[in-house]
Backbone as JSON Lines, residues from 0, in Angstrom:
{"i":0,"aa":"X","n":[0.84,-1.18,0.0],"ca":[0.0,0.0,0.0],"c":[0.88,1.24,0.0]}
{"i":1,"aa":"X","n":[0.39,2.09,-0.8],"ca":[0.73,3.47,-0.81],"c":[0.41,4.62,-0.21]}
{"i":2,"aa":"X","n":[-0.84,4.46,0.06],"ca":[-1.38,5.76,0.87],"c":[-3.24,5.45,1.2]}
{"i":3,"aa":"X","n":[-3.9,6.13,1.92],"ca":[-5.04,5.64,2.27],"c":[-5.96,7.18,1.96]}
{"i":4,"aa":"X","n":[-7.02,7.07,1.83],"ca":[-8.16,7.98,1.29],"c":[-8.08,9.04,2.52]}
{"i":5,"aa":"X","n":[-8.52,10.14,2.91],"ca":[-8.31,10.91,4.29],"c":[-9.42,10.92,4.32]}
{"i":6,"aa":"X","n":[-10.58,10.02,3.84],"ca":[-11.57,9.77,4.94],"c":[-11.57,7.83,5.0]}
{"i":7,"aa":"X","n":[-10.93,7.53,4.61],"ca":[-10.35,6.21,5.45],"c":[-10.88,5.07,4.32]}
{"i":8,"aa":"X","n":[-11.67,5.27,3.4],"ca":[-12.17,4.35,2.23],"c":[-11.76,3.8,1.3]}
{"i":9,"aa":"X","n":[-10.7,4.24,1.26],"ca":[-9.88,3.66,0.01],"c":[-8.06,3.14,0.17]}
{"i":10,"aa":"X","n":[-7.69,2.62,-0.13],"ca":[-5.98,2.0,-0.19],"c":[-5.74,2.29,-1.45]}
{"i":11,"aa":"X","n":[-4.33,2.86,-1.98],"ca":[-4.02,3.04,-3.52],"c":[-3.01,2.11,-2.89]}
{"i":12,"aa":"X","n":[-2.6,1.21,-3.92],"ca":[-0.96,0.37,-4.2],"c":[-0.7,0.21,-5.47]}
{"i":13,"aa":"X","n":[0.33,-0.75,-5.73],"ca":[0.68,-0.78,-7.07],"c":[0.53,-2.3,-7.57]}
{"i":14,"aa":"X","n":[0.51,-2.45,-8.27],"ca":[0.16,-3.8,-8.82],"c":[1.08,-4.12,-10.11]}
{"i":15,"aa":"X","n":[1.85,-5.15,-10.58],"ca":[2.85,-5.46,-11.31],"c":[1.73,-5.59,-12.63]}
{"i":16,"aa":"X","n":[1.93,-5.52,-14.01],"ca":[1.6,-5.89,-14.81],"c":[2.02,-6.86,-15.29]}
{"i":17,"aa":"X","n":[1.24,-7.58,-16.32],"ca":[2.15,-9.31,-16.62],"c":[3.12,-8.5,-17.62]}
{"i":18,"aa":"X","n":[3.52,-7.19,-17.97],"ca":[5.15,-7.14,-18.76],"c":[6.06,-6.29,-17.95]}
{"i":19,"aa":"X","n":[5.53,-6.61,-17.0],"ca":[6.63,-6.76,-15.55],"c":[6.38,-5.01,-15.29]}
{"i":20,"aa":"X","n":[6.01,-4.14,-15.87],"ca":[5.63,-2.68,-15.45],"c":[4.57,-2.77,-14.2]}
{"i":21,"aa":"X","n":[4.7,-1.9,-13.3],"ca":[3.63,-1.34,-12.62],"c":[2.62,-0.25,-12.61]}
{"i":22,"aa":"X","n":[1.44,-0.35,-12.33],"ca":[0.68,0.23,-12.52],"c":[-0.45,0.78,-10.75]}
{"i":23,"aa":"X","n":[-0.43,2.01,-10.83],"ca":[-1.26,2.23,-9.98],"c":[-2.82,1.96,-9.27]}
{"i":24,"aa":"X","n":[-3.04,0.84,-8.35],"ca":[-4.45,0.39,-8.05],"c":[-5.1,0.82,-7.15]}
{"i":25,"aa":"X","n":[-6.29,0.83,-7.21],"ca":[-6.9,1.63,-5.53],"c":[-7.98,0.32,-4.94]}
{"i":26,"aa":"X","n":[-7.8,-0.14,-3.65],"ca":[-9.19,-0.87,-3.4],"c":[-10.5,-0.27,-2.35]}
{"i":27,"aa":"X","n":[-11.31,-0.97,-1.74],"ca":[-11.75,0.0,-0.72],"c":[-11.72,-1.03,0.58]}
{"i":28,"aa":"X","n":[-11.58,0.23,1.18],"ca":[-11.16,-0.48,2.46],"c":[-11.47,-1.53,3.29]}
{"i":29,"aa":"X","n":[-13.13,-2.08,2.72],"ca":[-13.41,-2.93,3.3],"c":[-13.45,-4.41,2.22]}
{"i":30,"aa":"X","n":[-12.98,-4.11,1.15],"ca":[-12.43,-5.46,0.31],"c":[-13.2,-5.76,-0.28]}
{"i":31,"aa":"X","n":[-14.3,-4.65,-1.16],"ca":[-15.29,-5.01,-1.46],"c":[-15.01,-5.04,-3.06]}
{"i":32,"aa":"X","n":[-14.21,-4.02,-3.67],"ca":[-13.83,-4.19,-5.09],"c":[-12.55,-3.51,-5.0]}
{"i":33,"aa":"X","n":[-11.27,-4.1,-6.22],"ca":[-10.21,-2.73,-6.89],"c":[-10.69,-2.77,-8.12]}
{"i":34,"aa":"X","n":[-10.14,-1.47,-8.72],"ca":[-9.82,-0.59,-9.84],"c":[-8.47,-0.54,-10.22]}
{"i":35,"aa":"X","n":[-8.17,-0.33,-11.21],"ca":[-7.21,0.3,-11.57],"c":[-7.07,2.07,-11.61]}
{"i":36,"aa":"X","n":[-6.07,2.65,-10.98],"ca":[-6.8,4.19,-11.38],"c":[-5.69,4.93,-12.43]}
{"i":37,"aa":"X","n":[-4.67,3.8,-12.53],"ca":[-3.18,4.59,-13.51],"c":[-2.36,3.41,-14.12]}
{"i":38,"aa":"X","n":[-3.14,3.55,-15.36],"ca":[-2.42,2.09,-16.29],"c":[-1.97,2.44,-17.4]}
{"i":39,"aa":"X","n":[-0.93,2.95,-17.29],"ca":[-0.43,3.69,-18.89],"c":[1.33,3.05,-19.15]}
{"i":40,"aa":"X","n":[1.29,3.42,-20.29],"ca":[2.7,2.35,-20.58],"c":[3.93,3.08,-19.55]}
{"i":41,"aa":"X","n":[5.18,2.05,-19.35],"ca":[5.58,2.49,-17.91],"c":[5.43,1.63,-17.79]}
{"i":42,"aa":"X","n":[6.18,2.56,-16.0],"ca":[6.08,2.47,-14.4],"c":[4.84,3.37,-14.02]}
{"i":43,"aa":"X","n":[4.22,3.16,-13.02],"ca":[3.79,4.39,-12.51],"c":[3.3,3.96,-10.81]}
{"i":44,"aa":"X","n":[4.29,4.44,-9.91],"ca":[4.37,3.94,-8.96],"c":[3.86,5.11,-7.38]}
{"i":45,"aa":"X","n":[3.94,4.8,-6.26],"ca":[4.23,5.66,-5.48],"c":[3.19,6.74,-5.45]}
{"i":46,"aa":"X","n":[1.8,6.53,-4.99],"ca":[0.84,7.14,-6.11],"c":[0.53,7.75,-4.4]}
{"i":47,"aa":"X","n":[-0.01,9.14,-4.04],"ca":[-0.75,9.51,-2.65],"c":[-1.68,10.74,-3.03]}
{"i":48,"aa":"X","n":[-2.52,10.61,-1.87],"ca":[-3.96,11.14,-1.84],"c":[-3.56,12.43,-1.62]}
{"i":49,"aa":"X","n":[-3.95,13.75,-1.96],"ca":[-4.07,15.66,-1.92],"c":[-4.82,15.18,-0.27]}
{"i":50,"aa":"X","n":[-4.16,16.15,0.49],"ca":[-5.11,15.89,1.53],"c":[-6.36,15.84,1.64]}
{"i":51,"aa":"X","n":[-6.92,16.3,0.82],"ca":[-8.53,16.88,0.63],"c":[-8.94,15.47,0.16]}
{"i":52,"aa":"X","n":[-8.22,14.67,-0.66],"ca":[-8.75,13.56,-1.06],"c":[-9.13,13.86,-2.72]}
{"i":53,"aa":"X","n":[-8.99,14.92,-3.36],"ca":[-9.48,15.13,-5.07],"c":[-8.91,14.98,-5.63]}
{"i":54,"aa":"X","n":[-7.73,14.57,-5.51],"ca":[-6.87,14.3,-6.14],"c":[-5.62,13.54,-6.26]}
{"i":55,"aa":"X","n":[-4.61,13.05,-6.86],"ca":[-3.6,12.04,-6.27],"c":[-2.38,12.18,-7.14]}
{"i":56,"aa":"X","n":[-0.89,11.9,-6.95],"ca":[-0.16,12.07,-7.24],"c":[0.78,10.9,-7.08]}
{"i":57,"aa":"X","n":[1.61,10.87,-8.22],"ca":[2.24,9.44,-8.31],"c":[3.77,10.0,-9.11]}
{"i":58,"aa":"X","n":[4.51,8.98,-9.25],"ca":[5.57,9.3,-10.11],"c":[5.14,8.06,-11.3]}
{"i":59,"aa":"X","n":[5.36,8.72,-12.67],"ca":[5.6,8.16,-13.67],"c":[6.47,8.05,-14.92]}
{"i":60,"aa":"X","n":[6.61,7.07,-15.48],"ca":[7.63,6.92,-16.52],"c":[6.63,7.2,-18.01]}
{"i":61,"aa":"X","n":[5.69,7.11,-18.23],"ca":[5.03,8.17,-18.87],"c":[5.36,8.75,-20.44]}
{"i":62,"aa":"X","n":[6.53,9.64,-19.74],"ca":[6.96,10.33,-21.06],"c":[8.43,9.72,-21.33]}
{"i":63,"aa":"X","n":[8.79,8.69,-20.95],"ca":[9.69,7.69,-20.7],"c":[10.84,8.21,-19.68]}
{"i":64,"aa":"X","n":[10.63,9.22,-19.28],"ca":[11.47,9.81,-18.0],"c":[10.7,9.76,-16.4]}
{"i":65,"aa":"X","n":[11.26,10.04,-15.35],"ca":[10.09,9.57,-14.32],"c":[10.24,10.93,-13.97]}
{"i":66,"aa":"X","n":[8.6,11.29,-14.24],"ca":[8.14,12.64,-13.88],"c":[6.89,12.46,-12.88]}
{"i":67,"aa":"X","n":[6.44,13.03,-11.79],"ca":[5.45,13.42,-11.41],"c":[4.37,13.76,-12.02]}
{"i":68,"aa":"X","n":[3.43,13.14,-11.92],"ca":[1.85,13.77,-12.28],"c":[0.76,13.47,-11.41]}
{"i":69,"aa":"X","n":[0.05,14.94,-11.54],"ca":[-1.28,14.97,-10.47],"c":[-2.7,15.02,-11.22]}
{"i":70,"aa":"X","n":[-3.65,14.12,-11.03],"ca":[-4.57,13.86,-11.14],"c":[-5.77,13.56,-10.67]}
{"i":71,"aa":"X","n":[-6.93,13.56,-11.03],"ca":[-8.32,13.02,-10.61],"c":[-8.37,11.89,-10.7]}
{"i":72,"aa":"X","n":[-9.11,11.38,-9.24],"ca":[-8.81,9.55,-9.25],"c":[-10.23,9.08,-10.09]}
């Protein structure tokens, strides 16, 4: 796990892809379903919640360099 929702509902982690890349996943806290929320070619790892919760931030390989990007989950 990477980081948890700041109202307590959600877990983001990362999850390996079968061509060995990772990709960013979120589940909910009580194990009821995951998502994927960041599956783009890459890495994209290390993913955490804006305090507010609107948003999330990860590092990615992306533009084939590892850059930061912030987004809507």
């Amino acid at each position: 796990a990477t980081d948890w929702s700041p109202d307590g509902q959600t877990v983001l982690y990362n999850l390996q892809a079968d061509d060995g890349t990772y990709d960013v996943w979120a589940a909910a806290a009580d194990g009821s379903r995951t998502w994927p929320l960041v599956a783009a070619a890459g890495h994209q790892v290390d993913a955490r919640f804006s305090p507010d919760g609107r948003s999330i931030a990860y590092a990615g390989t992306e533009s084939g360099r590892m850059e930061i990007y912030v987004r809507t989950p």
